[in-house]
C-alpha positions in Angstrom: 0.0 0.0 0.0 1.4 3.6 -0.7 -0.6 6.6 -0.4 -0.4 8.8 -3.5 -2.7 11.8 -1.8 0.2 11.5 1.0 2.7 13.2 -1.2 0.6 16.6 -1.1 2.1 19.4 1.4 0.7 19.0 5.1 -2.2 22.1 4.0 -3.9 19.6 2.1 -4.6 16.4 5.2 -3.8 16.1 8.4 -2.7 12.8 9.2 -4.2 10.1 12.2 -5.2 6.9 12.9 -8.1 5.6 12.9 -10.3 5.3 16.5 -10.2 1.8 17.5 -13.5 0.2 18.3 -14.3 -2.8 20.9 -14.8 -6.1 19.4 -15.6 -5.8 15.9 -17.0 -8.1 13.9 -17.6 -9.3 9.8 -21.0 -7.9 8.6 -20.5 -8.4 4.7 -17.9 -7.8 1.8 -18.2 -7.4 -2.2 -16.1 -10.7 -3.8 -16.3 -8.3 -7.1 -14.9 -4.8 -4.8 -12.5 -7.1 -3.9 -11.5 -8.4 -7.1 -10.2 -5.0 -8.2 -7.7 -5.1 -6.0 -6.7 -8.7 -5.8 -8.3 -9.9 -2.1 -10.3 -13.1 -2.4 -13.8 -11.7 0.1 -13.9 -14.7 1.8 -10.4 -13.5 3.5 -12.1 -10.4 4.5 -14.1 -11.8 7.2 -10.5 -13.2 9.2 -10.0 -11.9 12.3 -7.0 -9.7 10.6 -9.0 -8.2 8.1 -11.9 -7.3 10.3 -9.7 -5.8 12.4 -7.6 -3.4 9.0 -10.7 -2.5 8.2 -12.3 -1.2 11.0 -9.6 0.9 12.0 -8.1 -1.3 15.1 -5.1 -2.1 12.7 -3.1 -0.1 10.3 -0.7 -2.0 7.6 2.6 -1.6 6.1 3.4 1.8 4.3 -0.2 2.9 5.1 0.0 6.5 6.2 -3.9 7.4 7.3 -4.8 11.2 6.7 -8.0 13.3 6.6 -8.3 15.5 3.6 -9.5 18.9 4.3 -12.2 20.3 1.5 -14.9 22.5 1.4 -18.7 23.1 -0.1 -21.6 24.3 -0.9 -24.1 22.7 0.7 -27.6 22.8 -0.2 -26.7 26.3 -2.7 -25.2 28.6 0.3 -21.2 28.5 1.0 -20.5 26.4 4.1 -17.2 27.3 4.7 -14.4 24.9 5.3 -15.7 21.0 5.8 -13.1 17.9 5.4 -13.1 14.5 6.0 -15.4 14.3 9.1 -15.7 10.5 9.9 -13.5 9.0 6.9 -10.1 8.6 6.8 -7.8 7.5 3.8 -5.1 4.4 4.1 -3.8 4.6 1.0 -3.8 3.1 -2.2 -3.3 -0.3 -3.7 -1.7 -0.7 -7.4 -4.1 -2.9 -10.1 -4.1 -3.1 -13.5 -6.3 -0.2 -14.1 -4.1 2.2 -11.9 -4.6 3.3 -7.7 -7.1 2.4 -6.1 -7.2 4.2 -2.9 -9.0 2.3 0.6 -10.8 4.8 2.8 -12.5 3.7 6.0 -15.7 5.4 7.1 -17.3 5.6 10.3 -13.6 5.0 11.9 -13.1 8.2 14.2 -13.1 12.1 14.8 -11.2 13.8 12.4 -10.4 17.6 13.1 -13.0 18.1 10.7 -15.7 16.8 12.5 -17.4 20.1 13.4 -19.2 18.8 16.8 -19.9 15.0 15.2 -18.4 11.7 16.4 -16.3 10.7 13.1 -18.9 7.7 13.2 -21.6 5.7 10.9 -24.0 3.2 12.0 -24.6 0.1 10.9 -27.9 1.1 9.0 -26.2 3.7 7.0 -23.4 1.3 6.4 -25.3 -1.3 5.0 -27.1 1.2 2.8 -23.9 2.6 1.3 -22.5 -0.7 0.6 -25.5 -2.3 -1.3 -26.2 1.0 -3.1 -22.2 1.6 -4.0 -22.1 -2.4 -5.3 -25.5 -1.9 -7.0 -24.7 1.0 -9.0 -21.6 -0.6 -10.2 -23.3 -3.6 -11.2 -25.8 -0.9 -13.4 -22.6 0.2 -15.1 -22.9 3.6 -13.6 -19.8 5.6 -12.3 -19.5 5.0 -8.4 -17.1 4.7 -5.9 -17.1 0.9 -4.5 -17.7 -0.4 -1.4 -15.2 -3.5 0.0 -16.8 -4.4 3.4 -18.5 -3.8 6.8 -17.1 -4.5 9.5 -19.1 -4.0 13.1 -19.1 -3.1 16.4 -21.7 -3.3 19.6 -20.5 0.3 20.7 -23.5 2.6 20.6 -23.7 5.2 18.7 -26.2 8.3 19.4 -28.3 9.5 16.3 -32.0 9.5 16.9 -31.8 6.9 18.8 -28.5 4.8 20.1 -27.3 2.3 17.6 -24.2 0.2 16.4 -21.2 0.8 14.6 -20.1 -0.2 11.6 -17.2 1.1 9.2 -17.6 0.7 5.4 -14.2 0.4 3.5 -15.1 2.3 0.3 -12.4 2.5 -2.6 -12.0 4.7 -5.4 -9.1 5.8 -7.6 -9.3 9.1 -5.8 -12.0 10.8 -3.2 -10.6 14.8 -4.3 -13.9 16.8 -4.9 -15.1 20.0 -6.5 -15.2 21.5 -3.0 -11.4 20.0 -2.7 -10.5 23.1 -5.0 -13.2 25.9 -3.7 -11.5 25.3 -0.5 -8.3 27.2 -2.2 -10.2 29.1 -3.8 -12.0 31.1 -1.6 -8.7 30.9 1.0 -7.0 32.9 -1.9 -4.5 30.1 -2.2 -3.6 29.7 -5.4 -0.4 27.9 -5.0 -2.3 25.6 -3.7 -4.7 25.4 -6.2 -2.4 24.9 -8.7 -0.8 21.8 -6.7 -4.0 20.3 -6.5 -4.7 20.4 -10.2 -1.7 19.4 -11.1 -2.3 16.3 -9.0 -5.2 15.8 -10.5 -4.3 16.2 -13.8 -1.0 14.5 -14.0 -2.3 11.6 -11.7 -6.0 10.9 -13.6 -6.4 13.3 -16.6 -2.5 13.4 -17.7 -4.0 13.2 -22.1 -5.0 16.6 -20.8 -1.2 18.1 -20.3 -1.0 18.1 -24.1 -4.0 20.8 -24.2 -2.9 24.3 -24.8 -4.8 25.1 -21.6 -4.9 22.1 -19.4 -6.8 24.1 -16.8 -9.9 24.6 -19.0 -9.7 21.1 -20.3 -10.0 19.6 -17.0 -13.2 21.7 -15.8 -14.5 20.8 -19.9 -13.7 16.8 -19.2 -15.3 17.0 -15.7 -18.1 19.0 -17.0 -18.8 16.3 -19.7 -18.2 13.3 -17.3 -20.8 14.4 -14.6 -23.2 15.4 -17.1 -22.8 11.7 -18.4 -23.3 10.5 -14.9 -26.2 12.5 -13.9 -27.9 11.4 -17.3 -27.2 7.7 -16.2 -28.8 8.7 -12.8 -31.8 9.8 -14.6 -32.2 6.9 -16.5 -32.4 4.6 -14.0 -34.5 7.0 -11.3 -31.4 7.3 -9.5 -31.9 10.5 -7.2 -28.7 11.3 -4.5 -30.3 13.4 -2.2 -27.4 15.8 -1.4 -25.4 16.9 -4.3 -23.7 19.6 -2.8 -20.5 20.2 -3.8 -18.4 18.7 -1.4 -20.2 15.2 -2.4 -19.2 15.8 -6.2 -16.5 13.3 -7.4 -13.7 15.3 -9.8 -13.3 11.8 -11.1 -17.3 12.0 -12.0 -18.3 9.1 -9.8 -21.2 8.6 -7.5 -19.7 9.5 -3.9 -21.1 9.9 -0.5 -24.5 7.8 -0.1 -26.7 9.1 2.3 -30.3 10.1 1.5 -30.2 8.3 -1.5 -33.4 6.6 -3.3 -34.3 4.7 -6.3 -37.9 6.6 -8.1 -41.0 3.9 -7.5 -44.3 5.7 -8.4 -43.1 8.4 -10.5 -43.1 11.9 -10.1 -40.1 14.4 -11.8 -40.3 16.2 -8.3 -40.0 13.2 -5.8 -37.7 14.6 -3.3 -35.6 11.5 -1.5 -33.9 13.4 1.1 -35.9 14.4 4.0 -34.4 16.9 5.6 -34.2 18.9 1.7 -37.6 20.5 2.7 -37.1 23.1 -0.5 -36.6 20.1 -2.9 -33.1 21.5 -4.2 -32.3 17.7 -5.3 -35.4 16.5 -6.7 -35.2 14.0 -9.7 -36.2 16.9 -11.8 -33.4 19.0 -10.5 -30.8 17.0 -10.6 -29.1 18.2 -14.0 -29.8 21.7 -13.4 -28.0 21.3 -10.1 -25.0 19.1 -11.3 -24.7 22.0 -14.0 -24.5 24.5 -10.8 -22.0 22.7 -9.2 -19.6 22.7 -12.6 -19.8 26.3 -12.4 -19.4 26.5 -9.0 -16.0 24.3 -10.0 -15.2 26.8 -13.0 -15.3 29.4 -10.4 -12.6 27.6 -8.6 -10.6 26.7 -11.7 -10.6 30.6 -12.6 -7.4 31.6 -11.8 -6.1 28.6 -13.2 -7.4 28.7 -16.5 -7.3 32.6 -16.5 -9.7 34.0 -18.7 -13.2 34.0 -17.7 -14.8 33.4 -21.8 -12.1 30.1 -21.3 -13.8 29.1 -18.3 -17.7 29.5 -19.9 -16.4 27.8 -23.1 -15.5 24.8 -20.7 -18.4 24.9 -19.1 -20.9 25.0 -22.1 -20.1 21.2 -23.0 -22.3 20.2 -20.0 -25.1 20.8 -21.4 -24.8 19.5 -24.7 -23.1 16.2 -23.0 -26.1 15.5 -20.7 -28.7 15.9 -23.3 -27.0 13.3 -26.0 -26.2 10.9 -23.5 -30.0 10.9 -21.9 -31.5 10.7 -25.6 -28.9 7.9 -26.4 -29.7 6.0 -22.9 -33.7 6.8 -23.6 -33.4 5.2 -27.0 -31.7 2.2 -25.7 -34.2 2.3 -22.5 -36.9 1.8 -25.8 -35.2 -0.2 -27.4 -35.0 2.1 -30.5 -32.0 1.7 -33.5 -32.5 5.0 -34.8 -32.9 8.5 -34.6 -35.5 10.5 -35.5 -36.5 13.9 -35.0 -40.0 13.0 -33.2 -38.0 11.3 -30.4 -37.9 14.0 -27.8 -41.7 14.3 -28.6 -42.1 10.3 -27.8 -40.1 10.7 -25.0 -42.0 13.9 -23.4 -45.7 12.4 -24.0 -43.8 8.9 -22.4 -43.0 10.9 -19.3 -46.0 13.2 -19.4 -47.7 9.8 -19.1 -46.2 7.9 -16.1 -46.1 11.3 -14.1 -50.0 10.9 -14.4 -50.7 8.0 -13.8 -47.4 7.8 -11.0 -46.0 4.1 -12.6 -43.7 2.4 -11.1 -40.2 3.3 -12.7 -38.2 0.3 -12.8 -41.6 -1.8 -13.7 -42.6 0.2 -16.0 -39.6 -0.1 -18.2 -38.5 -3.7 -17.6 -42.7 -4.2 -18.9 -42.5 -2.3 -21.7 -40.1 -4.9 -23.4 -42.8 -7.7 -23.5 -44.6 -5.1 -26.1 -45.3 -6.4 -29.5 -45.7 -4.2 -32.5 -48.4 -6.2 -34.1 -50.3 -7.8 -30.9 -51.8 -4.8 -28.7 -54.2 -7.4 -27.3 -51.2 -8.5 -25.3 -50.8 -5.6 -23.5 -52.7 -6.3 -20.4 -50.0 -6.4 -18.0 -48.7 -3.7 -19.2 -51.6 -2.0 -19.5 -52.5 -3.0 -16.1 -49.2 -0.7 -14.7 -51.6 2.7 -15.7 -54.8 3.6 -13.9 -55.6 5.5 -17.0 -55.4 3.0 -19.8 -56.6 4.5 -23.0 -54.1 7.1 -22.1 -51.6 4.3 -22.5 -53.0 3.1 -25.5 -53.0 6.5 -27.2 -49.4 6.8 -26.6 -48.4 2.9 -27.1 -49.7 3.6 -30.5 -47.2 6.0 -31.1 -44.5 3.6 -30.0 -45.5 1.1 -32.0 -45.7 3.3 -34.9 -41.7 4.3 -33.9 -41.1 0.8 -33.9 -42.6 -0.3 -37.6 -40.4 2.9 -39.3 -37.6 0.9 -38.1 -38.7 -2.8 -38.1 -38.2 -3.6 -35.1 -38.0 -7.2 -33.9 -39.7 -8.2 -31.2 -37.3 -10.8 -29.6 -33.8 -8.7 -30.6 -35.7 -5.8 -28.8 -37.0 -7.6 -26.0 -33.2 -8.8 -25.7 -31.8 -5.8 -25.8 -34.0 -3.6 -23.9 -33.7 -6.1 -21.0 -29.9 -5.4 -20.8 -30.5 -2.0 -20.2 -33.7 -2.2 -17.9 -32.9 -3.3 -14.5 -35.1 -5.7 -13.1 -34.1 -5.2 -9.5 -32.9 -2.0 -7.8 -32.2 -0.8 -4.1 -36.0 -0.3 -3.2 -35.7 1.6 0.3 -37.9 -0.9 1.5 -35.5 -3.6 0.7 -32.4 -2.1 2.4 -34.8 -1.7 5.3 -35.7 -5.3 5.8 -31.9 -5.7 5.4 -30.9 -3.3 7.9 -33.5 -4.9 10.7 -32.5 -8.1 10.4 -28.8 -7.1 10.3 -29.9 -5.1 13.4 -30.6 -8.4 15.2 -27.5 -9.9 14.1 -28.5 -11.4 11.2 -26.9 -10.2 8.3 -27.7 -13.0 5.8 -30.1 -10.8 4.1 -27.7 -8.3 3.3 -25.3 -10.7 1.3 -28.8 -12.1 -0.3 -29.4 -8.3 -1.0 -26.0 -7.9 -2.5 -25.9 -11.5 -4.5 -29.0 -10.5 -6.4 -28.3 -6.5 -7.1 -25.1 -7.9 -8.8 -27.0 -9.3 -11.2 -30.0 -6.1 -12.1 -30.8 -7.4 -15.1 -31.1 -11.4 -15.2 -34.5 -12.5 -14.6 -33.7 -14.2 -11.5 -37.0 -15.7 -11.8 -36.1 -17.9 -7.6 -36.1 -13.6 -6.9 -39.3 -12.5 -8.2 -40.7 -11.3 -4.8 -37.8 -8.4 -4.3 -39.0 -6.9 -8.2 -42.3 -6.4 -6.4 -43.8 -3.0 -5.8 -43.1 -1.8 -1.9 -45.8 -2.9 0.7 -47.7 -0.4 2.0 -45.5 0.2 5.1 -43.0 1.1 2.9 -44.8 4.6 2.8 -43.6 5.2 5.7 -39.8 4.9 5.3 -37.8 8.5 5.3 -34.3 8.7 4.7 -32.6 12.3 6.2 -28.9 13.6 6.2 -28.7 11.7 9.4 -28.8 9.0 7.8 
């Protein structure tokens, strides 16, 4: 293990060691996290391992730190925030470059501010499915390895456990890594840090005439391509402030998160959001925010401001061909045409009315036939308002003969892009409660079949199903 984010000046971390915690325990691992860095899981859950990665143990050459960072959080400056309960051991060499380990949940950091550098167990386990799930979906994420317990209580609402989650990713630096500089008036520093960045991750951009304004233009593109991915699969995160936005254009920092069930564009997942900043709707808008909220940053880098917009203004254009390309595929269409937007508004406009279940609704619409509408029933039977469905399945269907589309090759294809199974809230839940009691075999039965979103998995039907009615219930909050 070396630790690459080590080599930095002291401004940028402060180092520590983890906070031990009193007989920890093996709650679950990813065999395909693992893989990446060449662990076999079922090593993880030795009395070695569980002790690594909850912080009791450091290894060789691992020199833990704390990154300092800051943000803004829900649209207002928050000032200066940091690593409050992660800490970073390093990195491991694979064949695809660094992966760095971090540990969260493992102590107070001095960036805290009043908290207890800790995570429960429920918030573990949701992180850890939803981080394996999301890479199984072929969307951008950081990883999770493992969980690894403890019986010490921790105070939230109520007491609970602790648990640590080893998440990985080739580098954790954010957008609020370089406001932090920025509004410090540090541009030495800045520079360092993009530098890193660049030479470390982006290093085809030193070849750009301005590798400043290429990196904020290639950031720009890849978290427009990651929202859109989002989008497409009724992925909403819940707090997309800056400080949780990946330079690297990955998923980072679960907390509020939530997969869309009856639809509605301004479902808000986070509870504690009570202005609905991070709706599904908003999401775009707001990951377009937050790259010029980077550019701002970047500014005295890349030194002109009509540079910096330039950069900026392939968002757009990025998120809007990758969401028509991924709604195409979503519809299993081969072509494009310039009634497409049209279909894909009146398609929305439809399931907003009639609130349809997302990831149903989609995985559904490949049984669809072009020439048998009388097969529609189940389908059908997903809309309280039916001949609304009809009026706009005919429309489809007439989409589908311009390109004579195949019903099986569709089918086919439309199923490898439709997940089947997602991280319902209500599914982590029964997880969490069982795990809760010490029984965490539905959290590896959780992760086994999420792994696998789009097989039929017909032994798994049950966890496709649409959420019982306690379900309604469930709230997810920053706390969380």
């Amino acid at each position: 293990m070396d630790n690459a984010f080590a080599t930095l000046p002291p401004a940028f971390y402060t180092r520590l060691m983890p906070t031990p915690l009193p007989a920890p325990y093996f709650v679950a691992a990813s065999a395909s996290a693992a893989s990446l860095i060449g662990l076999d899981a079922a090593r993880l859950a030795q009395a070695d391992y569980v002790e690594l990665l909850i912080g009791n143990t450091v290894a060789e050459r691992s020199l833990p730190l704390s990154a300092v960072y800051s943000g803004h959080q829900f649209g207002v400056w928050a000032g200066q925030l940091g690593d409050g309960r992660a800490i970073l051991l390093g990195d491991i060499a694979t064949e695809h470059g660094p992966m760095e380990l971090q540990l969260k949940g493992a102590g107070a950091t001095p960036y805290s501010r009043m908290g207890d550098g800790r995570a429960v167990l429920r918030s573990s386990i949701r992180e850890f499915l939803c981080s394996e799930a999301m890479a199984a979906l072929g969307i951008p994420t950081s990883r999770a390895l493992s969980i690894m317990g403890s019986q010490q209580g921790i105070m939230r609402e109520t007491v609970e456990t602790a648990a640590v989650v080893t998440r990985m990713a080739p580098s954790f630096v954010r957008f609020g890594s370089f406001e932090h500089w920025f509004y410090r008036k540090k541009p030495d520093e800045l520079k360092i840090l993009a530098d890193y960045v660049i030479d470390g991750f982006y290093p085809h951009l030193r070849a750009a005439s301005n590798p400043y304004q290429a990196l904020l233009a290639e950031v720009c593109v890849r978290t427009a391509h990651m929202i859109a991915q989002w989008q497409a699969v009724g992925f909403m995160h819940g707090v997309m402030n800056t400080d949780n936005m990946s330079i690297l254009g990955l998923t980072l920092d679960y907390g509020p998160f939530g997969f869309m069930e009856a639809f509605d564009t301004e479902h808000i997942c986070n509870h504690t959001d009570q202005q609905g900043r991070y709706s599904y709707a908003n999401q775009p808008q707001v990951g377009h925010w937050n790259c010029y909220a980077l550019g701002q940053a970047l500014l005295p880098l890349i030194g002109e401001v009509e540079l910096t917009q330039a950069a900026l203004d392939s968002y757009q254009p990025a998120f809007a061909e990758k969401m028509n390309a991924l709604l195409r595929a979503k519809l299993g269409l081969q072509t494009i045409q310039d009634d497409d937007t049209a279909l894909f508004d009146s398609m929305f406009a439809l399931m907003q009315a009639n609130h349809v279940d997302f990831t149903n609704f989609f995985r559904a619409l490949a049984t669809l036939q072009v020439a048998a509408p009388e097969h529609d029933t189940a389908l059908r039977d997903l809309f309280i308002d039916r001949p609304a469905f009809d009026a706009w399945a005919a429309q489809y269907r007439a989409r589908l003969s311009q390109e004579h589309s195949v019903d099986a090759e569709r089918q086919a294809a439309m199923n490898g892009v439709n997940p089947k199974y997602v991280l319902r809230n209500y599914l982590a839940q029964v997880a969490i409660e069982k795990a809760q009691q010490q029984d965490y075999t539905e959290v590896a039965k959780l992760l086994e079949i999420l792994q696998k979103p789009f097989d039929e998995q017909p032994e798994h039907q049950h966890y496709a199903a649409l959420p019982p009615d306690w379900a309604s219930h469930l709230e997810v909050s920053c706390s969380s």
